[in-house]
KEDO-164166 format. One record per residue (C-alpha): residue number from 1; residue in three letters; y negated, x, z. Coordinates in pm, 1 decimal. Layout:
{num: NUM residuo: ala c2: Y c1: X c3: Z}
...
//
This chain:
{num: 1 residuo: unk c2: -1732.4 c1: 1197.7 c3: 913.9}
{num: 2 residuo: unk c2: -1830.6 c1: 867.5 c3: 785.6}
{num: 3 residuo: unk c2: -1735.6 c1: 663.1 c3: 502.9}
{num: 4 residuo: unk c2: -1964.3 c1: 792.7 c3: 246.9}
{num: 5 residuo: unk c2: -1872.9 c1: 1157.1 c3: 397.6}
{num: 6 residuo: unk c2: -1520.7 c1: 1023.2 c3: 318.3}
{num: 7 residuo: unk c2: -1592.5 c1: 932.3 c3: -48.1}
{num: 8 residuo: unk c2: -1765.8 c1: 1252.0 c3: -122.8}
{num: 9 residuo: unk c2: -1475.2 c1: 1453.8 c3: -1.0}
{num: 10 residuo: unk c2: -1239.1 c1: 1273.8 c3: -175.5}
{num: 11 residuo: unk c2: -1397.6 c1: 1270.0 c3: -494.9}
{num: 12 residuo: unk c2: -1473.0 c1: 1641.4 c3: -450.8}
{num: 13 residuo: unk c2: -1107.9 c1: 1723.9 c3: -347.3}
{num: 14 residuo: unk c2: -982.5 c1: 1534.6 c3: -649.9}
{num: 15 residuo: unk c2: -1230.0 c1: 1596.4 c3: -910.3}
{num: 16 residuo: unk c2: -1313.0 c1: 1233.8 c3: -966.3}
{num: 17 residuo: unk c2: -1687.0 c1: 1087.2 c3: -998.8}
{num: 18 residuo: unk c2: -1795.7 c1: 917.9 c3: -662.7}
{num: 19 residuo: unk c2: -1809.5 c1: 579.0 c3: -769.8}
{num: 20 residuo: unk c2: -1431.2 c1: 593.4 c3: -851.5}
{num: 21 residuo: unk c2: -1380.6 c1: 806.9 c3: -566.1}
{num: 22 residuo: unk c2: -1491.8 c1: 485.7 c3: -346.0}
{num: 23 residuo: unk c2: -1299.4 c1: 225.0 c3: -518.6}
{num: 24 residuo: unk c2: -992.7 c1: 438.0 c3: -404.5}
{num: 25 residuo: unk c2: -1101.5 c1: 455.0 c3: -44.9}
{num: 26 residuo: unk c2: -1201.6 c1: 112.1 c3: -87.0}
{num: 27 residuo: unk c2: -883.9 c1: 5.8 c3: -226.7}
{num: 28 residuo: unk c2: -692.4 c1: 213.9 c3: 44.2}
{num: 29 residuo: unk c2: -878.1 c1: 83.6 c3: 345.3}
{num: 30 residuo: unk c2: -835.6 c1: -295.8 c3: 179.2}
{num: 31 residuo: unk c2: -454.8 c1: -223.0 c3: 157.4}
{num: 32 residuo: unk c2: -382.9 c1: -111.9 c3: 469.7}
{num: 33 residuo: unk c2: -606.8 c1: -381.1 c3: 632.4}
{num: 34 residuo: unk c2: -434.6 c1: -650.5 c3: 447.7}
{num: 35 residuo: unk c2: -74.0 c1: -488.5 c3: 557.3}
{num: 36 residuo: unk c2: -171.8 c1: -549.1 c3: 896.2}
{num: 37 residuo: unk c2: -300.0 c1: -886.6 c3: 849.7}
{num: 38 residuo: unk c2: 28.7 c1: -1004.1 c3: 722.2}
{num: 39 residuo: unk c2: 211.2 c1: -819.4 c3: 1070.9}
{num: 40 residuo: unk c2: 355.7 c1: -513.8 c3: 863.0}
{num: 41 residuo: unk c2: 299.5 c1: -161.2 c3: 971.5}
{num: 42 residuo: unk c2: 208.3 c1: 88.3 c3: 708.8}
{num: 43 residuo: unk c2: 369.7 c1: 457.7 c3: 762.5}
{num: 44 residuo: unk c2: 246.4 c1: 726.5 c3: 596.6}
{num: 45 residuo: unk c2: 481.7 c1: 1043.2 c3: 601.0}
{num: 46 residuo: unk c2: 330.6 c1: 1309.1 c3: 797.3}
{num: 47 residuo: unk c2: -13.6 c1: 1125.2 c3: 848.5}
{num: 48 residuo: unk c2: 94.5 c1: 851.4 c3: 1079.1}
{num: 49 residuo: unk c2: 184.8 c1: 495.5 c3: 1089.3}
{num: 50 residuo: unk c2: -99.2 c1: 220.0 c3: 1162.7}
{num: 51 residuo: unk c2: 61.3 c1: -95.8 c3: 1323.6}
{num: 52 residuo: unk c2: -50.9 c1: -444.9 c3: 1525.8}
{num: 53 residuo: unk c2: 29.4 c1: -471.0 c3: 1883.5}
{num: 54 residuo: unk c2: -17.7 c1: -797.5 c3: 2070.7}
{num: 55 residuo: unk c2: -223.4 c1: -762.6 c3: 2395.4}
{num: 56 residuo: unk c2: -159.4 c1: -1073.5 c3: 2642.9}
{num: 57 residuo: unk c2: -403.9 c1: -1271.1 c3: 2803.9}
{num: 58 residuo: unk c2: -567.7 c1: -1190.4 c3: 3113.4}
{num: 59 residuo: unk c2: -812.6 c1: -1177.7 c3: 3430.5}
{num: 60 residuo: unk c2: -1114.6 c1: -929.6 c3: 3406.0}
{num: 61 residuo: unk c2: -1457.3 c1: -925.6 c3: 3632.0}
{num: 62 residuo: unk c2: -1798.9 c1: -937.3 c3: 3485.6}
{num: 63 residuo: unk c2: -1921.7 c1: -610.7 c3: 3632.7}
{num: 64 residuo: unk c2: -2324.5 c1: -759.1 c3: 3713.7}
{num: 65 residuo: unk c2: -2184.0 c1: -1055.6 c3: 3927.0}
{num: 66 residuo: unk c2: -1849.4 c1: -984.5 c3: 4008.3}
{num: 67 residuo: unk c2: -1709.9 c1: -1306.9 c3: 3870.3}
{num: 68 residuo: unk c2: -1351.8 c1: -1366.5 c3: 3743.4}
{num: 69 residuo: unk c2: -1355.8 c1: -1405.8 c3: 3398.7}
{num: 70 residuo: unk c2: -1036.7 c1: -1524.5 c3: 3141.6}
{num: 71 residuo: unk c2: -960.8 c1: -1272.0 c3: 2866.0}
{num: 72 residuo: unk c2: -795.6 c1: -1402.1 c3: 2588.2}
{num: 73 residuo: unk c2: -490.0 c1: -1297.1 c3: 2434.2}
{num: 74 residuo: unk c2: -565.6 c1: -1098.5 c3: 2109.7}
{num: 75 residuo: unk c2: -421.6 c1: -839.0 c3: 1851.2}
{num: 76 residuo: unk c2: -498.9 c1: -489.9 c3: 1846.3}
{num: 77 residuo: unk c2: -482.5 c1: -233.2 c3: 1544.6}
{num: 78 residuo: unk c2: -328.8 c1: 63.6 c3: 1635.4}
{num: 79 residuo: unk c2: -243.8 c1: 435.4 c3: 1487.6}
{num: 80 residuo: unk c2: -23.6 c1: 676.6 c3: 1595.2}
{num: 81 residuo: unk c2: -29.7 c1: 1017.1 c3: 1433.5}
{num: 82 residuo: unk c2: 208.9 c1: 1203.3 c3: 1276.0}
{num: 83 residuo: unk c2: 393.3 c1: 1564.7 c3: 1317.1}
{num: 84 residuo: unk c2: 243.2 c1: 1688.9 c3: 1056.1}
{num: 85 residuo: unk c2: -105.1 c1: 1529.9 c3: 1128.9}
{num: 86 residuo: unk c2: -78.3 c1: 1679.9 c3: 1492.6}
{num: 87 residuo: unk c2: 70.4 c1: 2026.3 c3: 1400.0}
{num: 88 residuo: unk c2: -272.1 c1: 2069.6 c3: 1169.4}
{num: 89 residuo: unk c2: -500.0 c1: 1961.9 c3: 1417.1}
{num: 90 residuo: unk c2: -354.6 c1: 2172.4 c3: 1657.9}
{num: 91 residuo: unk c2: -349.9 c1: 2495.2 c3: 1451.0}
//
């Protein structure tokens, strides 16, 4: 499913026209983004929580030449799903 897969199920889940079907996924997707920007997680009973985790720097190899390379230290968006999430994707 893609975004405009997205919008189309939302607005034909809720009842709503597309185009403001796709300023609420918009919206949504802006929210969360900006949450995590900031360093705050955002939880979402029984869906799951996205957070920020901090990856250190480190050594890597370039796999054509087999050089040493310097990775730099970055953050990473993470999500971890929910019971609820799970228990319906498991059956």
């Amino acid at each position: 499913m893609n975004k405009n897969d997205l919008v189309a199920a939302v607005a034909e889940i809720s009842g709503l026209a597309k185009s403001d079907a796709a300023k609420g996924v918009d919206a949504v997707l802006e929210a969360i983004t900006n949450a995590l920007t900031s360093g705050d997680d955002v939880r979402l009973v029984g869906f799951g929580t996205f957070s920020v985790a901090e990856r250190k720097a480190s050594e890597g190899r370039n796999p054509r030449t087999g050089e040493t390379i310097q990775i730099a230290a970055s953050k990473q968006p993470k999500f971890k799903a929910g019971k609820a999430l799970k228990d319906s994707v498991n059956g």
